[in-house]
C-alpha positions in Angstrom: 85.1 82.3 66.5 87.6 82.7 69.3 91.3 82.8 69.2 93.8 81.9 71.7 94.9 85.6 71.4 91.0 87.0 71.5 90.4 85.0 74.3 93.4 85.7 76.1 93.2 89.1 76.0 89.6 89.1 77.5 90.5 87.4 80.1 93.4 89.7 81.1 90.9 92.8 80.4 88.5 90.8 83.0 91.3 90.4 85.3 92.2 94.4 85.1 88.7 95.3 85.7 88.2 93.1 88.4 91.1 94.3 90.4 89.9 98.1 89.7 86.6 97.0 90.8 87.9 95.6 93.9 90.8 98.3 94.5 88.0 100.7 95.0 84.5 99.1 96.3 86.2 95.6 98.3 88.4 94.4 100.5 89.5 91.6 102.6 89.6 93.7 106.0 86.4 94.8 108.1 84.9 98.0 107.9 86.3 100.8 109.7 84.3 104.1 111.0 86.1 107.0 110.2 84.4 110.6 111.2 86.1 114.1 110.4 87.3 114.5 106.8 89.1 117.8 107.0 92.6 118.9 105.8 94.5 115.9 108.1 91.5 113.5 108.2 90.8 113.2 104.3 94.4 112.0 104.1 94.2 109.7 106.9 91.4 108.6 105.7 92.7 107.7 102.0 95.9 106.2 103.5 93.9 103.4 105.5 92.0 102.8 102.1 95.6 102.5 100.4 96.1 100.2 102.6 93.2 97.6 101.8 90.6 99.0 104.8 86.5 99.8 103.4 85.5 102.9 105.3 82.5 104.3 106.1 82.5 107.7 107.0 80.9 110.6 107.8 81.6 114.3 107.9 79.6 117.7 108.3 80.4 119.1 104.9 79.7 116.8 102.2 82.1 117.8 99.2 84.6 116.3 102.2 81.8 113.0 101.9 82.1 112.8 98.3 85.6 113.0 97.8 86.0 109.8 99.8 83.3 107.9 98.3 85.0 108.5 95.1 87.7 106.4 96.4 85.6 103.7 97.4 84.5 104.7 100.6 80.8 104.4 102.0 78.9 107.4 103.6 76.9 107.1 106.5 74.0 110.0 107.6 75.6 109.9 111.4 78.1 108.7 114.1 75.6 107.0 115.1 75.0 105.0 112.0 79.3 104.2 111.6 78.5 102.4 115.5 75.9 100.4 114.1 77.8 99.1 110.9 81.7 99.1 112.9 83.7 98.1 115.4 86.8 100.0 114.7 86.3 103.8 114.9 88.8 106.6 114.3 87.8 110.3 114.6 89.8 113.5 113.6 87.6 116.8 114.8 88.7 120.7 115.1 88.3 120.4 119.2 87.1 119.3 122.4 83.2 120.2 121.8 83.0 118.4 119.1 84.6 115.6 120.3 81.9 115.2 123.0 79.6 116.0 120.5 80.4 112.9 118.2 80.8 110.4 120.9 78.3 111.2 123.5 75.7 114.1 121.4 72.7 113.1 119.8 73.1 110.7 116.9 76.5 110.5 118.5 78.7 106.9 118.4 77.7 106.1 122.3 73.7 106.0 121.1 74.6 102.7 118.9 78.1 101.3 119.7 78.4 97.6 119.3 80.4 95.9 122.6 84.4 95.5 122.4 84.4 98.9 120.1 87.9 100.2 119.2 87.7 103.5 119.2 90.9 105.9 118.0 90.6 109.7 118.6 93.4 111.0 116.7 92.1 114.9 117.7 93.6 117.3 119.8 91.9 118.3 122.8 92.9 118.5 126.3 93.5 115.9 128.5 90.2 116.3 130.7 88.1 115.4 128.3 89.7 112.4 126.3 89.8 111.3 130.4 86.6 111.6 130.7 84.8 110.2 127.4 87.5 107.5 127.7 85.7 106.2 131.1 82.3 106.7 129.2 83.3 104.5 126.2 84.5 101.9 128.9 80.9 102.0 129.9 79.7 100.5 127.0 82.3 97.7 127.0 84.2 100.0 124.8 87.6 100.5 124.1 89.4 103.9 123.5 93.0 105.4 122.8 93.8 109.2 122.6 96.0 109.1 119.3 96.6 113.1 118.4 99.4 113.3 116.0 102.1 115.5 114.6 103.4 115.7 111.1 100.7 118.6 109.7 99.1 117.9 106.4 102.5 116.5 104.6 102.7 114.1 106.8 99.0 112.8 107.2 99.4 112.4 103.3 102.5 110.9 103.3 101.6 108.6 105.8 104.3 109.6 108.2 102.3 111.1 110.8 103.6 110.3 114.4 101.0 109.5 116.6 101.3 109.4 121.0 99.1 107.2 122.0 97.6 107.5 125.9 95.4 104.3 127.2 95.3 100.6 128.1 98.3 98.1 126.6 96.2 95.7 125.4 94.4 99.0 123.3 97.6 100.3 122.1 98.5 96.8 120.6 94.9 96.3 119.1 95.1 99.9 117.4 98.8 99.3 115.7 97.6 98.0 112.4 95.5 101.1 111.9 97.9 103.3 112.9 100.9 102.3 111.6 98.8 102.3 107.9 98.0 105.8 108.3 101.7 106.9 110.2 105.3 106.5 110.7 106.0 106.4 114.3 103.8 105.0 116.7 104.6 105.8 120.5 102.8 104.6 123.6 103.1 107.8 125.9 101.0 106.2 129.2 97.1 105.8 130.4 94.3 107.6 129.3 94.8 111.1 128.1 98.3 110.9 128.5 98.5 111.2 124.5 97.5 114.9 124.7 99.5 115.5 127.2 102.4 115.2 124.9 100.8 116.5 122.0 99.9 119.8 123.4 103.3 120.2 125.3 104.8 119.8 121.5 102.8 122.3 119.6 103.8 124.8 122.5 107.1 124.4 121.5 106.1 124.2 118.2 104.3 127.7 118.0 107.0 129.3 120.4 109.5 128.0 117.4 107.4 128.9 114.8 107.2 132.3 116.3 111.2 132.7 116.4 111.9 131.2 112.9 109.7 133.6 111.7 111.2 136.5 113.7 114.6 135.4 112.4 114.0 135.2 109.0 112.3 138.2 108.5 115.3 140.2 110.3 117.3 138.7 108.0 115.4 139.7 104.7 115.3 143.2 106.0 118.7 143.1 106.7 119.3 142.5 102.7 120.1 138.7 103.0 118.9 136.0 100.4 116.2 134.3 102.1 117.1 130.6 100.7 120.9 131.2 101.9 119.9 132.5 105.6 117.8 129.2 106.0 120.5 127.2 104.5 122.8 128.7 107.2 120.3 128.6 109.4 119.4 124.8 108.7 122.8 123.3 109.4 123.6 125.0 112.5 122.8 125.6 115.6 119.3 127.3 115.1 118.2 124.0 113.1 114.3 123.3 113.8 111.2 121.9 112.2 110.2 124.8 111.8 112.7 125.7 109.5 114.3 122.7 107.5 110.8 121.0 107.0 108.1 123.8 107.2 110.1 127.5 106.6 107.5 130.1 106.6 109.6 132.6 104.5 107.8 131.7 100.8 109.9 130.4 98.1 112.4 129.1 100.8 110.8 125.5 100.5 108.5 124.2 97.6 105.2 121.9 98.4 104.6 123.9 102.7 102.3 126.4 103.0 104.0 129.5 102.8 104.7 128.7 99.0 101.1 128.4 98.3 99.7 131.5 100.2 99.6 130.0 103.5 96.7 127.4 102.4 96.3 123.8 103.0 98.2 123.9 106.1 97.5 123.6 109.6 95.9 127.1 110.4 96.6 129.4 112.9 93.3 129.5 114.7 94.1 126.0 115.7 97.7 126.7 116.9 95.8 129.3 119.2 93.4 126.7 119.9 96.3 124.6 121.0 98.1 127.1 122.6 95.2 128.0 125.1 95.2 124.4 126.2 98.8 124.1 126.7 97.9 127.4 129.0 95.1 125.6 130.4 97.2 122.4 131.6 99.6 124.8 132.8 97.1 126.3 135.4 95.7 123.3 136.4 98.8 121.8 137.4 100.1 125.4 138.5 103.2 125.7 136.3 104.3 129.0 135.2 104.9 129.1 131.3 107.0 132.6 130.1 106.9 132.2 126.0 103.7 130.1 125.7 101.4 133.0 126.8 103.2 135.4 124.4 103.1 132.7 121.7 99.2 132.5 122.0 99.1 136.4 122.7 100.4 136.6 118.2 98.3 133.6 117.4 95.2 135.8 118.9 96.2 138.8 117.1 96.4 137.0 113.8 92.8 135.7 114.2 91.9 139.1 115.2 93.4 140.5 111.7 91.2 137.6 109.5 94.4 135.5 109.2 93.2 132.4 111.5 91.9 130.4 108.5 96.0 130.4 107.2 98.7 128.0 108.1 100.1 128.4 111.5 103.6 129.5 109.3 101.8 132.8 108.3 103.1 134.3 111.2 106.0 135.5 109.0 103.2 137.4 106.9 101.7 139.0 109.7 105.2 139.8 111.1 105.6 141.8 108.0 102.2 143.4 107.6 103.5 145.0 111.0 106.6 146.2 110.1 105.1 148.2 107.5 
């Protein structure tokens, strides 16, 4: 016989496994495409779930598959199959090549994609090429934003990421909702490509600054001073910078960035080189003359060349020191 209480509380434990059930495997939006599950992409990824989006995605390396599936997301065997199933399409790749090879390759997103496609590259790559698949994606009645970001790994999990957005108005206003669920500041830099513009010119200054935090703190540890206090000084005075307050690459300066965790899970240094050479590369084509950003790429190079391109950008300090002695 049922009570009042008995059946109460099987309705309340109904209630708690339907929302569970729907937390991870429904929701009341449409399906979004999202390709590249990497350090920055799994988190973007996750935060759009958060948020109430079903995702299918797709990735090269499959342990990156399955950890979104465990969070409710579908997998899909291609780019090509994501076209089929959605209209809304984000993609976070390593570079340029791959880029092309996701949106125009075989099995790529242009072999299937559905008419009035949003599609959001949140990659960095130069500006030539999100031109250029940008006016291919407006062949197939297709709509696409450059939409590189900034913030690193803390932010992309945070859901702070800023992203610059290059493309059409009436895109940029269409793409808010899904950007503003997976960042913090959303900013409308121009037309197409006009998004990497401003994202490569920041990671030059970010790599140059990297570069001299790293320089400045490791002259000061030589020097006998407490690492914590020189970046404290350092922090609230003139020298202030990213690089320091938010992402010091001295370890045990700063808990939860990469130089407290042996320069891993960070944004590594093969890809500030990567960045770096097409910062160099604009420079050229536009015939500008850049004095620190060829040296900046010049140390990134070297670390790759030492086996230290697969760590954070920030283990320039290391390398720094692995020359001093």
């Amino acid at each position: 016989m049922f009570t009042s209480r008995s059946i109460n509380s099987l309705l309340r434990s109904n209630f708690l496994s339907l929302n569970k059930t729907r937390f991870f495997t429904t929701s009341n939006k449409e399906l979004v495409g999202f390709i590249g599950l990497g350090n920055m992409g799994a988190h973007q990824a996750k935060n759009l779930i958060k948020k109430g989006y079903q995702l299918i995605v797709f990735d090269v390396n499959q342990e990156n598959v399955q950890k979104l599936t465990n969070v409710g997301a579908i997998a899909a065997n291609s780019p090509s199959e994501i076209a089929k199933q959605s209209k809304t399409i984000i993609t976070m790749l390593p570079s340029f090549p791959q880029v092309r090879q996701v949106y125009c390759g075989s099995n790529g997103i242009f072999e299937s994609i559905q008419s009035d496609t949003l599609l959001l590259d949140t990659s960095t790559i130069d500006p030539a090429t999100a031109r250029d698949v940008s006016t291919q994606a407006q062949q197939h009645n297709a709509t696409m934003l450059d939409c590189p970001v900034s913030g690193g790994t803390l932010g992309a999990e945070a859901g702070t990421l800023t992203f610059m957005v290059g493309g059409t108005n009436e895109g940029f206003e269409r793409a808010k909702p899904y950007l503003e669920s997976m960042g913090k500041n959303i900013v409308f830099c121009g037309g197409p490509g006009a998004g990497q513009v401003v994202k490569i010119c920041n990671n030059l200054l970010l790599g140059i600054s990297m570069v001299g935090v790293s320089e400045a703190m490791k002259l000061g540890t030589q020097l006998g001073v407490d690492p914590k206090i020189l970046a404290s000084v350092i922090n609230t005075s003139s020298g202030r910078c990213w690089s320091s307050d938010t992402y010091n690459p001295c370890p045990g300066v700063l808990p939860n960035v990469p130089s407290s965790r042996g320069y891993t899970g960070g944004f590594a240094a093969d890809l500030m080189k990567k960045d770096l050479s097409l910062a160099l590369q604009a420079a050229n084509s536009v015939q500008t003359p850049l004095v620190l950003g060829p040296v900046t790429h010049a140390i990134y190079q070297l670390l790759s060349t030492h086996g230290m391109g697969s760590k954070d950008f920030s283990a320039v300090y290391e390398f720094l020191g692995k020359k001093n002695e």
